[in-house]
C-alpha positions in Angstrom: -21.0 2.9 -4.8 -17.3 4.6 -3.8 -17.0 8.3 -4.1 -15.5 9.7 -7.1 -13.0 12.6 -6.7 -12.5 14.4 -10.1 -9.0 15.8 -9.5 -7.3 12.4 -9.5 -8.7 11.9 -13.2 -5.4 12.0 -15.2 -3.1 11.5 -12.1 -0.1 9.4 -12.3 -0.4 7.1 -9.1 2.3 4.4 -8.0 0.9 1.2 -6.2 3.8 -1.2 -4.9 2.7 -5.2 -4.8 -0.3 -4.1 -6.8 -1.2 -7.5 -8.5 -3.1 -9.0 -6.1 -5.5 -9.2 -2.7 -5.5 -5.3 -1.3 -3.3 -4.3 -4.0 -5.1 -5.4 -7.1 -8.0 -3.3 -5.6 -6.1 0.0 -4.9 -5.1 -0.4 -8.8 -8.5 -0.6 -9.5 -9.9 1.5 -7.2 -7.3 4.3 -8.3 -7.9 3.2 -12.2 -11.9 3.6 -11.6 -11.0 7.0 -10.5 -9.5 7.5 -14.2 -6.1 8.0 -13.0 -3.0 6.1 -14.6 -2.6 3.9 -11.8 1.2 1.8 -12.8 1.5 -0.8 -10.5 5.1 -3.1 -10.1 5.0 -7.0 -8.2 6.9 -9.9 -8.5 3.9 -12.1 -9.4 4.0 -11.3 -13.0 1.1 -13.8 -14.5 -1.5 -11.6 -12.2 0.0 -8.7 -12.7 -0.4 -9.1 -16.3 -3.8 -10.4 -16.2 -4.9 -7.6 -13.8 -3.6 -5.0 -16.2 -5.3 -6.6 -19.4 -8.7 -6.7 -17.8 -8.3 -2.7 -16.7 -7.5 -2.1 -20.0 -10.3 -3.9 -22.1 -12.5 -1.5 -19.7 -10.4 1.2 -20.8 -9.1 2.0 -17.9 -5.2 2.8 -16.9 -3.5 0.5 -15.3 0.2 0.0 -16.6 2.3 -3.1 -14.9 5.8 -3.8 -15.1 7.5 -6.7 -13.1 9.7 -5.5 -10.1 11.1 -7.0 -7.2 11.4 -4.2 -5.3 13.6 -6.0 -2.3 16.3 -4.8 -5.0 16.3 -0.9 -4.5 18.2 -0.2 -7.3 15.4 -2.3 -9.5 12.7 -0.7 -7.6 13.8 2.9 -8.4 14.7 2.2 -12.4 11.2 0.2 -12.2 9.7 3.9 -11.0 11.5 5.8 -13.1 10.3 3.9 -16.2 7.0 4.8 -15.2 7.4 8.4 -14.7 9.4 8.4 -18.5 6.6 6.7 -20.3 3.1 8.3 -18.1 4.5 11.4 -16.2 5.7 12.2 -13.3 4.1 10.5 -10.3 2.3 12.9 -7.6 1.2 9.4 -6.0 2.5 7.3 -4.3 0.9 3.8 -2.3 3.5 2.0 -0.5 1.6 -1.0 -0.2 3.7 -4.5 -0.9 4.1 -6.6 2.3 4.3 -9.8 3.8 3.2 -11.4 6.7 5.4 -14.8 5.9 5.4 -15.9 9.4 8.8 -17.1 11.4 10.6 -16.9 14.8 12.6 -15.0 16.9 14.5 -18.4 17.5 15.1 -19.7 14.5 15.8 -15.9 12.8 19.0 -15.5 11.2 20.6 -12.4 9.9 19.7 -12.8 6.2 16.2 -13.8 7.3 15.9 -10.4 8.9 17.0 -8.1 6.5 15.1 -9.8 3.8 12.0 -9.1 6.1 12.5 -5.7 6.3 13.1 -5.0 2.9 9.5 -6.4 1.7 8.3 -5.0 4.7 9.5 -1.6 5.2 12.8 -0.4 3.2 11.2 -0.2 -0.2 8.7 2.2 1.1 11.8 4.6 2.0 13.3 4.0 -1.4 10.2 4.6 -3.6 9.4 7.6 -1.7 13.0 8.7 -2.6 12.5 8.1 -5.9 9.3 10.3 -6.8 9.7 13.4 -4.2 11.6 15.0 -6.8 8.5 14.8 -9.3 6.1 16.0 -6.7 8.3 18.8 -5.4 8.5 19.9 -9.3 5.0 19.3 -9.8 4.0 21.6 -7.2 2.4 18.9 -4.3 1.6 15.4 -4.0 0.5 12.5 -1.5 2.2 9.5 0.0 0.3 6.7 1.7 2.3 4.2 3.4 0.6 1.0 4.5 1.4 0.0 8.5 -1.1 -3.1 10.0 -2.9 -3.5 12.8 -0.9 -6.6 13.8 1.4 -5.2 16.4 -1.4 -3.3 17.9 -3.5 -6.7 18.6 -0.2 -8.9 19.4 -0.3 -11.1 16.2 1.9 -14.2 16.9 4.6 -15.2 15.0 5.6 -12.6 12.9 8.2 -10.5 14.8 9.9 -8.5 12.5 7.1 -8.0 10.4 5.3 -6.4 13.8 8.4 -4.5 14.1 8.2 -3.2 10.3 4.8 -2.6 10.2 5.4 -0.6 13.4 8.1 1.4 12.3 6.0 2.5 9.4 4.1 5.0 11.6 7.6 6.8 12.3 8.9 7.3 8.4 4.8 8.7 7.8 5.4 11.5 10.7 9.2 11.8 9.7 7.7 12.6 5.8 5.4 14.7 6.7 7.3 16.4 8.4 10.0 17.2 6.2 7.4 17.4 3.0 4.9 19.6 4.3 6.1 23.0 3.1 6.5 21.4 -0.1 2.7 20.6 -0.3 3.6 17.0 -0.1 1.2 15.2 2.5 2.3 11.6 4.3 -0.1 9.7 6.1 -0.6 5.9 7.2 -3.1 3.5 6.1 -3.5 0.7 8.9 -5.7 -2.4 7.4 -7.3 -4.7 10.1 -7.8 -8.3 9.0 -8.4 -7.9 5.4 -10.4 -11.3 3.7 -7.8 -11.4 0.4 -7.6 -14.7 -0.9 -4.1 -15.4 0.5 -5.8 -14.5 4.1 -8.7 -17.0 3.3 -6.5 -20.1 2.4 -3.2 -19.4 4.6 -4.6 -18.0 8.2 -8.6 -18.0 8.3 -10.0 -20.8 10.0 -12.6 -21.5 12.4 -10.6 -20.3 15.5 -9.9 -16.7 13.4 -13.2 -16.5 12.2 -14.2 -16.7 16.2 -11.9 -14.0 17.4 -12.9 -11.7 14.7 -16.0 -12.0 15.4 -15.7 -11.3 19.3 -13.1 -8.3 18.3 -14.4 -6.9 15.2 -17.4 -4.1 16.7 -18.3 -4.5 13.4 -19.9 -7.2 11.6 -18.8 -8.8 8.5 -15.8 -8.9 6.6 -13.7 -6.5 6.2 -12.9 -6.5 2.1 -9.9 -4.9 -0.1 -12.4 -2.1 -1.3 -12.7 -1.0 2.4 -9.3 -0.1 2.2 -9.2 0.9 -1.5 -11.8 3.3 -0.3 -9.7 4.9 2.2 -6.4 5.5 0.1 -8.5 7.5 -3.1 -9.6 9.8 -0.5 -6.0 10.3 0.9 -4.7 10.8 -2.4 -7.8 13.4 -3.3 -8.0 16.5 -2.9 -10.4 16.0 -0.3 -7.8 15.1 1.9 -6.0 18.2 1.2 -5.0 19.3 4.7 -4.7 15.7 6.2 -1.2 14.7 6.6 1.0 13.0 9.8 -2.1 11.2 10.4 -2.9 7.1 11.2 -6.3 6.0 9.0 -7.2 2.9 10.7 -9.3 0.6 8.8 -10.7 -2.7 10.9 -14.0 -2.2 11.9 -13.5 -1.0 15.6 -11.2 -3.9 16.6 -8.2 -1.3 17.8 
């Protein structure tokens, strides 16, 4: 059974690429902990379905469609949120991905459009609520790096190079947040089994080398790292901040 932390009941909390794999379970990890936990993607069916099934439990979990490569999009999508549940004193900078491509073949375009799934947005949405936490009196950001750079994943190069750089922009926050009771700190997933993991990249060979490089056994699930960001975002947590929370079963 996961912890419950009482003072996020009521809390208006901010996932990014919420509708699915690690995302669908921090909205309903954060939703279980009876906080309003609004959640934008770009795969709208999911999203939708996620929400309705919250809801029929009675449980808060708001969606709205958002592709948040568009900043501006991405900061009206956040403000739409705070105007209809309140201002948000969370915020989980989760959306990513790991589409993989090469340093040969990159192009311009190619790279920017990989750093804004990647890395950009998370700047921009934490932009866009500092303002609410400052007036609110404190608040927690959790940005989401990966352990992919660390364990020299092939294939994705800027990715690695976003996911790196995600480490810098937690410090740099925290930082410049602290004396505003604003905490930062970085999530780093190992090799998480979503289904988009499972039909994309796991195969024999990968279930091999996790097995030699995982201390741990068994796989490492979206809960595992649902787990980890309600704590960040409690109270609990209230004097963590500039920190890396590495979640992969000993592999790094």
């Amino acid at each position: 059974m996961s912890a419950l932390y009482s003072d996020l009941a009521g809390k208006v909390v901010l996932i990014t690429g919420g509708a699915t794999g690690i995302g669908a379970a921090l909205v309903e990890g954060f939703a279980r902990q009876k906080a309003v936990a609004c959640f934008l993607d770009i795969a709208e069916a999911e999203g939708q379905a996620l929400s309705a099934r919250l809801s029929r439990e009675g449980l808060a979990a708001p969606f709205l469609r958002c592709d948040l490569t568009r900043t501006q999009d991405l900061q009206a999508t956040i403000l739409a949120f705070s105007r209809d549940h309140g201002p948000i004193t969370v915020l989980v900078n989760n959306a990513a991905n790991d589409r993989r491509h090469s340093l040969t073949d990159l192009t311009p375009e190619a790279f920017d459009a990989t750093i804004a799934v990647n890395l950009r947005h998370q700047f921009f949405a934490a932009q866009t609520v500092i303002p609410m936490m400052r007036e609110a009196g404190g608040g927690a950001i959790i940005n989401f790096a990966s352990v992919s750079w660390m364990i020299g994943g092939a294939e994705y190069p800027v990715y690695a190079t976003a996911k790196a750089g995600v480490h810098g922009f937690t410090r740099a926050l925290a930082q410049d947040l602290g004396r505003d009771r604003i905490r930062a700190n970085t999530i780093t997933p190992g090799w998480v089994m979503t289904e988009r993991q499972l039909r994309l990249w796991v195969d024999d060979a990968a279930r091999a080398r996790i097995a030699q490089e995982q201390w741990l056994p068994g796989d490492l699930r979206p809960d595992d790292i649902a787990n980890m960001a309600v704590f960040l975002a409690s109270d609990a947590a209230r004097m963590c901040t500039a920190q890396n929370f590495t979640v992969d079963g000993g592999w790094t």
